[in-house]
C-alpha positions in Angstrom: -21.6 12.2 -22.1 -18.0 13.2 -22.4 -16.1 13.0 -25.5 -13.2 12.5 -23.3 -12.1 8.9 -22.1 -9.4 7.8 -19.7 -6.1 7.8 -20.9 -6.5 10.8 -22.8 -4.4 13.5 -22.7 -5.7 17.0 -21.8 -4.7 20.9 -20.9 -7.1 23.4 -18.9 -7.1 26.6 -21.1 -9.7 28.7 -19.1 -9.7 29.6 -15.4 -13.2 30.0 -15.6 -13.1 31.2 -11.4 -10.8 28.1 -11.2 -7.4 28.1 -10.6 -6.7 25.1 -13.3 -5.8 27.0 -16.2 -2.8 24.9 -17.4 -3.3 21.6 -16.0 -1.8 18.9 -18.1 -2.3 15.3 -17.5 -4.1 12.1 -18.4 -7.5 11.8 -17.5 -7.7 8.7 -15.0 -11.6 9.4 -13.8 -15.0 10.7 -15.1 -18.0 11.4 -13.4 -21.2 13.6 -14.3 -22.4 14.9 -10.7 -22.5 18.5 -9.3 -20.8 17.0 -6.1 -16.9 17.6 -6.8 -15.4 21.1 -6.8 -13.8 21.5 -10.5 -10.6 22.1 -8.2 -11.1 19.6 -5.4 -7.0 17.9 -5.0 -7.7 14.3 -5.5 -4.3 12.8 -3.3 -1.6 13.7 -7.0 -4.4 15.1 -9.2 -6.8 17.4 -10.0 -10.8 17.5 -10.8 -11.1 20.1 -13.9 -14.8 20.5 -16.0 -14.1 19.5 -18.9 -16.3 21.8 -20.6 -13.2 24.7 -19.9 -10.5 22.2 -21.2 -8.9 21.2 -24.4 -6.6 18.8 -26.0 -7.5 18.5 -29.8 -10.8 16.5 -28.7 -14.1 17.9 -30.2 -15.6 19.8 -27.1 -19.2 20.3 -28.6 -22.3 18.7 -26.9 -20.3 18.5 -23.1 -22.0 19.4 -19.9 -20.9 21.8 -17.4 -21.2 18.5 -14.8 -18.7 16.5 -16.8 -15.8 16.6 -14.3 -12.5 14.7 -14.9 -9.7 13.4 -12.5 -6.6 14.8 -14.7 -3.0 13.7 -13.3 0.6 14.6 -13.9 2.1 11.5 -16.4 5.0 10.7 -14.3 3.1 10.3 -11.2 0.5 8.2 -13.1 3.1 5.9 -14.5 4.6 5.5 -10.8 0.7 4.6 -9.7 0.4 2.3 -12.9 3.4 0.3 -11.8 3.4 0.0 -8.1 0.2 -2.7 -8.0 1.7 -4.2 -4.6 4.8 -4.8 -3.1 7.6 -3.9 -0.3 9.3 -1.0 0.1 12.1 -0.1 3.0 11.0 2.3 5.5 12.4 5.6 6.1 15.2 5.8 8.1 13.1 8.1 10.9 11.3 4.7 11.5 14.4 1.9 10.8 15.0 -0.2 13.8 17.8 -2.0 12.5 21.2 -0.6 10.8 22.3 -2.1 7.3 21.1 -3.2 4.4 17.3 -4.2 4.1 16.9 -7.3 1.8 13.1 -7.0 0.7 10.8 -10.0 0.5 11.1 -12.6 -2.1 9.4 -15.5 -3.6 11.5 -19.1 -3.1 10.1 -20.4 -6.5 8.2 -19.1 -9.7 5.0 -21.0 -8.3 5.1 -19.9 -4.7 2.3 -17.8 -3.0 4.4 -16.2 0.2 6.9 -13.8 0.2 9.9 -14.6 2.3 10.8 -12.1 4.7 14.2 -11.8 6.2 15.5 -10.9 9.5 17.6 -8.1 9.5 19.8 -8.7 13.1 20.7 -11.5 14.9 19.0 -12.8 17.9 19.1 -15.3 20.5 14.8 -16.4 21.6 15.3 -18.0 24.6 12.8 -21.2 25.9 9.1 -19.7 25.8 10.1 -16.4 25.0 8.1 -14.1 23.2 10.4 -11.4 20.6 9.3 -8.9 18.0 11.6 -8.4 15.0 11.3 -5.1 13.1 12.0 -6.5 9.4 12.1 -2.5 8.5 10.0 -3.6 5.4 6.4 -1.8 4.7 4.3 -3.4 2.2 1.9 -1.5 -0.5 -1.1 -3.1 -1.9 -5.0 -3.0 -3.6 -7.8 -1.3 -1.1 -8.9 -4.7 -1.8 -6.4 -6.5 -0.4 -4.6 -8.1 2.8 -1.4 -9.2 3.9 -1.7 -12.6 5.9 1.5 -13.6 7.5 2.8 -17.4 8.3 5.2 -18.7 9.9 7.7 -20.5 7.2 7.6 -24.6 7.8 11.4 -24.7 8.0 11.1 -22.4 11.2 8.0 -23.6 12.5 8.8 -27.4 12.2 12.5 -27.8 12.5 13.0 -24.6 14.8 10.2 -25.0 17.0 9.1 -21.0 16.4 5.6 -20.0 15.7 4.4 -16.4 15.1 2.7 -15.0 18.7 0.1 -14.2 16.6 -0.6 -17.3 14.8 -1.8 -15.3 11.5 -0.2 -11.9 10.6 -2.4 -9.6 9.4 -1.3 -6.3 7.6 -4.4 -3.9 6.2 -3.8 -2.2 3.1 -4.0 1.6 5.1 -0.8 0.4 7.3 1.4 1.3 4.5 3.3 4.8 5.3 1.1 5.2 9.0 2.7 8.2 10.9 3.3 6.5 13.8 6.0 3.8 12.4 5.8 4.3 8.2 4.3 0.7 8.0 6.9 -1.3 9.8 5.8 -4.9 9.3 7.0 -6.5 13.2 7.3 -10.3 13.3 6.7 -11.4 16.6 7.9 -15.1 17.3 7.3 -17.4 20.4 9.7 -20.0 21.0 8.0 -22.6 22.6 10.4 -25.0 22.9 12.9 -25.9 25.4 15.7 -24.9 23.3 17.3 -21.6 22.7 17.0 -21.0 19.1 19.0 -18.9 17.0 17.7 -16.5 14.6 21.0 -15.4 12.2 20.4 -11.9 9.9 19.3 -12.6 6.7 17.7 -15.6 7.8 14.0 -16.3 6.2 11.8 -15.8 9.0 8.2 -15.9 7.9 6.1 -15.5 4.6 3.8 -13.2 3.3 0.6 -14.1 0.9 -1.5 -11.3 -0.5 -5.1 -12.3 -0.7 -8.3 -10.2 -1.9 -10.6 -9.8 1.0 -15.0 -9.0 0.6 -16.6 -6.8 2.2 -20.2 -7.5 4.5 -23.4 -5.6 3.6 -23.4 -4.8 7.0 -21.5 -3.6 10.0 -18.7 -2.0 7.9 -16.9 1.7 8.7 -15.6 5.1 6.8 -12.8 5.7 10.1 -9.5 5.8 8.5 -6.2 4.8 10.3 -4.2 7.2 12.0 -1.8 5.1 13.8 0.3 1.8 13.6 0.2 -1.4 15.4 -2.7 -1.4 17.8 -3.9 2.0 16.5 -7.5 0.4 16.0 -8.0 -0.9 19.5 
């Protein structure tokens, strides 16, 4: 069993056939198997064996298959602090021009985020539009972004989301094809022409732990955006 715990601090010293020698970090992962390469890149870290690394920890008694996820401290705190939330997409991807004003909460108590149009735009009677808020949204492997129409717009505006429920998967974040780009798509089914004005609060966004079935589950990963899993 490893002397070493997460959070520690540690340095490679040896190569040992293993191009680690001088990896500093904190260990965020321990596991005793044979199955990871003492070198395999873990997404901003490395696997070293502990048995060729040091720190001022007593190294006696470890075992060649005590491995350790070791990674650098500034990208760990920037992990550490980013739990969920919205970031603005890269420019490649923007579809509008201006300043992006990220999702907020209306109150202290309140479960959605607010999302804001960035343009102006005219829905005409039973017209169906997409809005681009530019906004991509991080979160837990765990988790889900459900998206709702907000009652002012819904009730007084006659809008609903095309939709009905928004949902936005945790691997959406950053997809190659559109960097995440949350899309609000609205139906106007009234009569009316209703006016959407930028920076106007369009729709809301709750983040909600999902489970997972014993069965009928997959290991394919994304590789696209909206409609990439059709």
């Amino acid at each position: 069993m490893s002397k070493f715990k997460i959070g520690d601090r540690v340095i490679s010293s040896e190569k040992k056939g293993f191009n680690t020698n001088g990896v500093k970090g904190v260990v965020v992962d321990i596991r005793e198997t044979k199955s990871i390469s003492s070198t395999e890149i873990i997404e901003r870290g490395v696997w070293v064996d502990f048995d060729y690394s040091v720190g001022g920890w007593d190294l006696e008694g470890l075992s060649k298959d005590d491995y350790g996820l070791i990674m650098d401290e500034d990208e760990l705190e920037l992990l550490i602090d980013k739990t969920r939330g919205f970031e603005v997409v890269s420019d490649t991807h923007r579809k509008s021009q201006g300043e992006i004003i990220l999702p907020t909460r209306g109150t202290s108590k309140s479960a959605g985020y607010d999302f804001y149009s960035p343009i102006d735009i005219e829905i005409q009677p039973n017209q169906k539009v997409c809005i681009w808020s530019d906004v991509k949204a991080y979160m837990q492997e765990g988790e889900v972004l459900l998206l709702f129409v907000r009652s002012s717009i819904g009730i007084k505006r006659g809008l609903r989301l095309s939709n009905s429920t928004g949902v936005v998967d945790s691997d959406y974040f950053s997809n190659e094809d559109n960097d995440g780009n949350i899309g609000i798509a609205l139906h106007n089914y009234t009569d009316k022409v209703v006016t959407i004005e930028k920076g106007e609060r369009v729709c809301q966004g709750v983040f909600v732990p999902f489970l997972v079935a014993d069965n009928g589950n997959t290991d394919i990963e994304r590789n696209g955006g909206i409609g990439s899993t059709n």
